[in-house]
C-alpha positions in Angstrom: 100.3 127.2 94.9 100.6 124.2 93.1 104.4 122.5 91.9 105.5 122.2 88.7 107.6 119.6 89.0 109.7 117.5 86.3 110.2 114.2 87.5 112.6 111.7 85.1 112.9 108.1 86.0 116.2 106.4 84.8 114.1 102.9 85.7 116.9 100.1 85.3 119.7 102.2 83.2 122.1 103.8 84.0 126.2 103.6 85.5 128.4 105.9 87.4 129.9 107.3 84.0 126.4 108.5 83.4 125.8 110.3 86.0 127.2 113.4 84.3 124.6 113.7 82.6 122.7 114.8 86.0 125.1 117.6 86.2 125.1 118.6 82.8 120.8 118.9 83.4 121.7 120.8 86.4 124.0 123.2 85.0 121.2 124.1 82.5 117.7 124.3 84.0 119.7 127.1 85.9 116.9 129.9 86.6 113.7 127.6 85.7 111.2 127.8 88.2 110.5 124.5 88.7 111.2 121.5 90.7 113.0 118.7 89.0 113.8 115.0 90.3 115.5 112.7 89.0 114.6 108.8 90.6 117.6 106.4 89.8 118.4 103.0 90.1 119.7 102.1 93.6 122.7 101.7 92.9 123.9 104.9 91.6 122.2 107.1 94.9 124.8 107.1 97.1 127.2 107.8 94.0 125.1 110.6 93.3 125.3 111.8 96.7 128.3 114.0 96.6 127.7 115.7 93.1 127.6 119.4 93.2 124.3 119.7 92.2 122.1 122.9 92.9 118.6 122.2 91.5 118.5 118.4 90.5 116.5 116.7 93.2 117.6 112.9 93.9 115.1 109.9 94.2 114.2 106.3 94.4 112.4 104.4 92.2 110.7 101.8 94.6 111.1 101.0 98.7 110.0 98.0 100.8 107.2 98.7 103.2 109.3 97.6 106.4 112.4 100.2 107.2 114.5 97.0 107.9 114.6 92.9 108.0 114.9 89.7 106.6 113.6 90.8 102.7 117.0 90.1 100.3 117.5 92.1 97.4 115.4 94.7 98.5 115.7 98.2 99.8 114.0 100.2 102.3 112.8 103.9 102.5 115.6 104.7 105.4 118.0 103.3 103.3 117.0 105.4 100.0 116.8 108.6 102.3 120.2 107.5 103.8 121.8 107.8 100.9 120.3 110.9 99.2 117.2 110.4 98.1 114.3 112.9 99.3 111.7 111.2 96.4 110.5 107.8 95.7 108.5 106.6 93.2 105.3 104.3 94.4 103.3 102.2 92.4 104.5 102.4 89.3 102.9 100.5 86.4 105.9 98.2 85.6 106.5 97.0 89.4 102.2 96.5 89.6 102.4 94.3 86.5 106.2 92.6 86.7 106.2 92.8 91.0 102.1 91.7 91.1 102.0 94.6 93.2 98.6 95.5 94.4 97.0 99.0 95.9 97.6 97.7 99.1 101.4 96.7 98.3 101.5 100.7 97.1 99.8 102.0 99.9 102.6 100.6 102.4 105.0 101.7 100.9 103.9 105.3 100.3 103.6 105.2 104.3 107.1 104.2 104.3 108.3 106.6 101.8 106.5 109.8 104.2 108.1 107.8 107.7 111.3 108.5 105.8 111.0 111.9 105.2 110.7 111.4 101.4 108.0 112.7 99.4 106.2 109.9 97.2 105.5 110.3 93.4 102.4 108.1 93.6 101.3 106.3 90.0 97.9 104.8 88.6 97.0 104.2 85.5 94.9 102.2 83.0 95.8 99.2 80.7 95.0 100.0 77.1 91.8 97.1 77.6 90.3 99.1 80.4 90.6 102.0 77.9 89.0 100.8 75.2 86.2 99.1 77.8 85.6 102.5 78.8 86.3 101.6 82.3 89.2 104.6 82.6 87.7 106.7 85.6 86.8 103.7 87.3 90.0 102.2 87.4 91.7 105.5 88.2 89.2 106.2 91.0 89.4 102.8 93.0 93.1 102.6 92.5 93.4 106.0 93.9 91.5 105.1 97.0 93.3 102.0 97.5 96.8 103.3 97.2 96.4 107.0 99.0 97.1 106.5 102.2 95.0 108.8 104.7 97.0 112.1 105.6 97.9 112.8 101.8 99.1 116.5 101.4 100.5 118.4 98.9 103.7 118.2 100.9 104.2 114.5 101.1 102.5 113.0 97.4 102.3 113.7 94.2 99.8 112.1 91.8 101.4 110.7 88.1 98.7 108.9 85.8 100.3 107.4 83.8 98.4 105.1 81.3 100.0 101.8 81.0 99.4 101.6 77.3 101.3 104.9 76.6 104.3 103.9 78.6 107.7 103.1 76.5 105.1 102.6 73.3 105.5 106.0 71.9 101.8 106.5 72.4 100.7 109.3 73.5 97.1 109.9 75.3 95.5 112.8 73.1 95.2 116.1 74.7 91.3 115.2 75.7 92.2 112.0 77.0 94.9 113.6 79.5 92.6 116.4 80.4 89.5 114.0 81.0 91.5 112.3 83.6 93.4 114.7 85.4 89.9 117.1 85.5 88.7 113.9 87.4 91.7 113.6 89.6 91.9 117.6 90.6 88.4 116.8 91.7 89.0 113.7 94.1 92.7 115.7 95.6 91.9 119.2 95.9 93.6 122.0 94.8 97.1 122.0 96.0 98.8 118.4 95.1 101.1 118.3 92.0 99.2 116.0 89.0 101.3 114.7 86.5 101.5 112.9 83.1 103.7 110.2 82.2 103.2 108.4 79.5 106.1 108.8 76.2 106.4 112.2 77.2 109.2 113.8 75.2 110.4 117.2 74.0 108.4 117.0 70.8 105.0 116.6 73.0 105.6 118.4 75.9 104.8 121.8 75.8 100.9 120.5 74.7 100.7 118.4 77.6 101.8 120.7 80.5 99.2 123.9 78.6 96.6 121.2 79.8 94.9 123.1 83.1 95.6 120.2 85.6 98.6 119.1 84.3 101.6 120.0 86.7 104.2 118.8 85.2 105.4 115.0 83.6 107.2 111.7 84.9 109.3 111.0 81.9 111.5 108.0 81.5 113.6 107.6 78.1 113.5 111.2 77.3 115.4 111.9 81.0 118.4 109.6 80.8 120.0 112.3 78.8 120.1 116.1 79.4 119.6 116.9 75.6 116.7 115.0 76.1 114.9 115.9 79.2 116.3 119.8 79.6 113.6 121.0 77.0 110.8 119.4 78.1 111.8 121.2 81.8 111.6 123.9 79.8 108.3 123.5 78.4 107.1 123.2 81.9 108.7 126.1 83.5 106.9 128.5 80.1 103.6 127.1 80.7 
């Protein structure tokens, strides 16, 4: 059966005095059948590490291809697993536009995130030009098979689109539009891997997004770096 599965992405935010906010998301998602995740910044993983969480999963929010080496400032997947994580976000929109990251780039490291033992939260999405060109699918379909690697599973990926023009713009993709795209997407991954939305996804919007069919849940940024914000749209996915 498919995952639900509420995945919040603290991007770069976030300090060791926040971290209760993890707990207090934790103490209240108690009996939700879902699967929730929260990525974080490196540097707050290993912090992380020791909380008494119960149902708040831990991961990354971008790994190196290589497991080790001469790359400064970076961070591989062994390193992310080491200290906690058991997620990693891949190819997200911001690190394709501000890292020049290509499908290729993504691939690698979604490789790198499975060697690890980590399951990889695998993005794609349109800008708001291919949009309006009508070139949506397209884009979303040759992305897709440049950045899934071979041996995909419903164990080791999950699928977000996320369309970059709805991303931190409090835009939203209308009901249609989501549903357009992840019909599409169900299509080209089968039945069993998780498909999720993330794209301004708040409390406010959620509960219309995850009735969508092929919708299994959201990969929400702002809305997760608290838990007033992010525990109701967990909700929202556990009722639907």
């Amino acid at each position: 059966m498919t995952k639900k599965i509420a995945a919040g992405n603290w991007k770069m935010n976030g300090l060791v005095s926040d971290l209760s906010d993890i707990l207090d998301i934790d103490r209240q998602i108690e009996g939700l059948e879902c699967t929730t995740v929260i990525c974080l910044p490196a540097t707050l993983l290993y912090a992380s590490d020791g909380d008494p969480r119960q149902r708040v999963e831990i991961g990354g929010q971008y790994c190196h291809p290589a497991a080790s080496g001469a790359h400064t400032g970076d961070i591989s997947a062994p390193m992310l697993a080491d200290a906690g994580a058991t997620w990693c976000i891949t190819g997200h929109s911001e690190r394709r536009t501000d890292r020049n990251e290509t499908d290729a780039d993504v691939r690698a490291q979604t490789e790198a995130v499975w060697a690890a033992g980590m399951t990889a939260i695998l993005c794609i999405g349109e800008t708001l030009a291919q949009r309006e060109a009508g070139e949506t699918l397209a884009v979303l379909t040759a992305q897709l098979a440049g950045s899934l690697p071979e041996g995909a599973t419903a164990d080791n990926t999950v699928l977000a689109y996320e369309p970059v023009w709805a991303i931190g713009t409090g835009k939203v993709a209308s009901p249609e539009q989501v549903a357009e795209v992840h019909d599409a997407l169900r299509a080209q991954v089968g039945a069993d891997m998780s498909l999720l939305y993330g794209g301004s996804v708040k409390a406010a919007n959620a509960a219309e997004i995850f009735a969508l069919a092929n919708v299994n849940g959201g990969l929400v940024g702002g809305a997760s770096l608290k838990a007033a914000d992010f525990v109701p749209i967990v909700q929202a996915l556990a009722a639907s």
